[in-house]
C-alpha positions in Angstrom: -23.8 1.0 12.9 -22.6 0.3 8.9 -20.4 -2.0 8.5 -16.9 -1.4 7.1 -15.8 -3.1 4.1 -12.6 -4.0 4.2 -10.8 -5.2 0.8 -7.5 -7.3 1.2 -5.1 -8.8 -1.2 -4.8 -12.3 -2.4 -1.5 -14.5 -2.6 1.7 -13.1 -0.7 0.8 -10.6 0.9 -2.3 -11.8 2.3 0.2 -15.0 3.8 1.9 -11.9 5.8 -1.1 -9.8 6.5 -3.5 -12.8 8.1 -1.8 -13.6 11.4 -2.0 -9.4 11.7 -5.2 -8.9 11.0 -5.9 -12.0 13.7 -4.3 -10.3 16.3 -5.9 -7.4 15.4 -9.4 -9.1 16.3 -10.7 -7.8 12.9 -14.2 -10.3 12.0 -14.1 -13.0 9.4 -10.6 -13.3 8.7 -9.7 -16.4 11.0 -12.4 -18.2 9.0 -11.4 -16.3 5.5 -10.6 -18.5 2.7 -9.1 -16.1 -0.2 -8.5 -19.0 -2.7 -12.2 -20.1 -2.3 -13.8 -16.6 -1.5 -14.0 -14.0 -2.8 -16.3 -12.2 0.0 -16.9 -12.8 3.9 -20.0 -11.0 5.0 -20.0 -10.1 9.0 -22.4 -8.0 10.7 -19.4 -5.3 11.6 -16.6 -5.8 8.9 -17.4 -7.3 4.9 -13.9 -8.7 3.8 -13.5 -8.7 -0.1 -10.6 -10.6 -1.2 -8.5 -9.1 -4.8 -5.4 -9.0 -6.7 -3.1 -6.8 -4.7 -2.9 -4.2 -8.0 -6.7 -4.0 -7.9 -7.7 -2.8 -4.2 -6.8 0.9 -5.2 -9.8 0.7 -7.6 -12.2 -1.2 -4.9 -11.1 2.0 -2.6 -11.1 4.3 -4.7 -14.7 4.0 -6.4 -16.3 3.3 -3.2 -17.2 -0.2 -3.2 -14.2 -0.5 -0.3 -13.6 1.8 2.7 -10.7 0.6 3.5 -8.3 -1.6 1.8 -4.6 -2.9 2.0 -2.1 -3.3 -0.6 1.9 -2.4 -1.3 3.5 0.6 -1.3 4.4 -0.7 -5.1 1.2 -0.3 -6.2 0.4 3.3 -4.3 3.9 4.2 -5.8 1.7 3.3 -9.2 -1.6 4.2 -9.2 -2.3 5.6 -5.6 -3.7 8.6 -6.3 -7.5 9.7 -5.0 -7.1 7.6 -1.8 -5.7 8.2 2.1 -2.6 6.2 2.9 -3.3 5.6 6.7 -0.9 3.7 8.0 2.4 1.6 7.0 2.3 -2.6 7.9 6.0 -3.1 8.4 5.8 -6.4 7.5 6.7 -8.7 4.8 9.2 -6.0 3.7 10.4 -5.8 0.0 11.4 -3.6 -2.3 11.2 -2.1 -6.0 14.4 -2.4 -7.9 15.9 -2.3 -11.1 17.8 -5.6 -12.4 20.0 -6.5 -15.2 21.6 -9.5 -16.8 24.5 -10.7 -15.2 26.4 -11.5 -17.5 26.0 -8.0 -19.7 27.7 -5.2 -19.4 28.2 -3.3 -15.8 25.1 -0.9 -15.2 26.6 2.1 -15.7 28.5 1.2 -19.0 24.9 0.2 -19.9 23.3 3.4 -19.1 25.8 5.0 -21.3 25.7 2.9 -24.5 21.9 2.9 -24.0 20.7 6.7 -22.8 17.7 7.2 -24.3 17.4 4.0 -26.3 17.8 2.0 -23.0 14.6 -0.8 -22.8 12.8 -1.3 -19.6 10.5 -3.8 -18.9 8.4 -3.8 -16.2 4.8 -4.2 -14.4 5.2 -1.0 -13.0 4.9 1.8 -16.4 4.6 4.9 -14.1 7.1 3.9 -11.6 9.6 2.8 -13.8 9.2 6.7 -16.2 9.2 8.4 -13.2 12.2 6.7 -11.2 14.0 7.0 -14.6 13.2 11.0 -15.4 14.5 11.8 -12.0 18.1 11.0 -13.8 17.2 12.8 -16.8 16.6 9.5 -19.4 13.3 8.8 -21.0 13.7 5.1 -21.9 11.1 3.2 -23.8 8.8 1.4 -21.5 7.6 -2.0 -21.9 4.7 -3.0 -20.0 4.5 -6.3 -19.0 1.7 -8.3 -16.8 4.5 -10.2 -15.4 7.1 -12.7 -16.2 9.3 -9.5 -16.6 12.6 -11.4 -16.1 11.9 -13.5 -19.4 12.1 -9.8 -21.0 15.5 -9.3 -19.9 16.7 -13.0 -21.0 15.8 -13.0 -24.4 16.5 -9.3 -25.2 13.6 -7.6 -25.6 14.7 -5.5 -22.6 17.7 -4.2 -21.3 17.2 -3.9 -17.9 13.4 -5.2 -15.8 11.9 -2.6 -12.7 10.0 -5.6 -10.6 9.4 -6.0 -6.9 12.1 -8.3 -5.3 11.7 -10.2 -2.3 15.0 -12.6 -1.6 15.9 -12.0 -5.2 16.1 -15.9 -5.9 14.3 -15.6 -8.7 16.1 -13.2 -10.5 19.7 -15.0 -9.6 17.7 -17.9 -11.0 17.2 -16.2 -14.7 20.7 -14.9 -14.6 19.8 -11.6 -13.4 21.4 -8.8 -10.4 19.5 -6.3 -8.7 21.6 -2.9 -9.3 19.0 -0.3 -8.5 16.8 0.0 -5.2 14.0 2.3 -6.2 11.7 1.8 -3.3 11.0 0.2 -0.3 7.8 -2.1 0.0 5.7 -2.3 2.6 2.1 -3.1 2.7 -0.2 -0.3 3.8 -3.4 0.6 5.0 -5.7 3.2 3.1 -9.0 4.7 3.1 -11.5 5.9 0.3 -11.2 9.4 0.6 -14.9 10.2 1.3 -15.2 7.2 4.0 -12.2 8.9 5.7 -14.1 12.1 5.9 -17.8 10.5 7.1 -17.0 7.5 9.2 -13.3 8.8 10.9 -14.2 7.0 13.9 -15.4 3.7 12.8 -12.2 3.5 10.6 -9.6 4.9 12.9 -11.1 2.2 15.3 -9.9 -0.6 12.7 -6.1 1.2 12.1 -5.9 1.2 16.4 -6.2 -2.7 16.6 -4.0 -2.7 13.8 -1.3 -0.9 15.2 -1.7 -2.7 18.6 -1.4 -6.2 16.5 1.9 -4.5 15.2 3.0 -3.7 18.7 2.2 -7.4 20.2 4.3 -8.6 17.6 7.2 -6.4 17.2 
């Protein structure tokens, strides 16, 4: 049988996904070093390890026939793929934040309209949360660091995944907006999920019986 290759982020969200993905009996990962490697070959399951923002693309193009990442990025660039099943784990969320000490977000949204400045690692997310109340602000797209954006004025307001929100209390900054909830997810390459159904369903079973076992 051909092995599934499996691509799985680095930092964070791998910290939440691993004791999962244990349980979940899935090859290579108890020995998986993503700081060190970047791919685990096993005779049933290839692990390839990436930046959470670039498993879509692995996916996506093929190289990947499964992959995990967060519902921020799918919610950015998940188009072309199979969302297959939702991790709830690790849970964050996508919000908009402003500086404390300005003016109340509403009273911004007014004195700003269409002038307000948004920065953000999340350009398509941002427009399109944004449009739904009628405003087409101008955009910044930041790699990340988008709090600094916010502190020294080049934006009015940042659209960045939060987790305790720490970090933005730490730059002077409140979280006034929920836009999304984040979760990380499971998702197939769209032709993989036609072909090899079985083999891949297989994988998303153990998965949701690690989910079960530690619920």
């Amino acid at each position: 049988m051909e092995r599934v290759t499996l691509v799985l982020p680095r930092g964070r969200p791998w910290e939440t996904l691993e004791p999962i993905l244990r349980r979940a009996g899935v090859p290579g990962v108890a020995a998986a070093d993503p700081d060190r490697q970047l791919v685990v070959e096993g005779e049933r399951v290839r692990l390839l390890f990436t930046r959470p923002a670039d498993v879509v693309t692995y996916v996506r193009e093929g190289v990947a026939d499964l992959g995990v990442t967060g519902k921020d990025v799918l919610l950015e660039d998940g188009s072309g793929i199979v969302e297959l099943l939702e991790l709830p784990v690790g849970r964050w969320r996508l919000s908009v934040a402003v500086p404390e000490a300005g003016s109340p977000w509403p009273e911004l949204l007014a004195q700003r309209g269409e002038s307000l400045r948004v920065a953000t690692s999340y350009p398509r997310a941002a427009a399109s949360h944004f449009a739904a109340r009628g405003l087409t602000p101008h955009v910044v797209h930041l790699r990340g660091a988008v709090e600094l954006a916010a502190v020294v004025g080049l934006a009015d307001c940042v659209v960045d995944v939060v987790d305790t929100g720490r970090t933005l209390a730490a730059h002077g900054l409140v979280e006034v907006e929920r836009i999304a909830e984040v979760s990380l997810r499971l998702v197939a390459n769209t032709v993989s999920h036609r072909l090899r159904h079985a083999e891949l369903d297989a994988l998303a079973r153990g998965l949701r019986r690690a989910l079960r076992t530690s619920a």
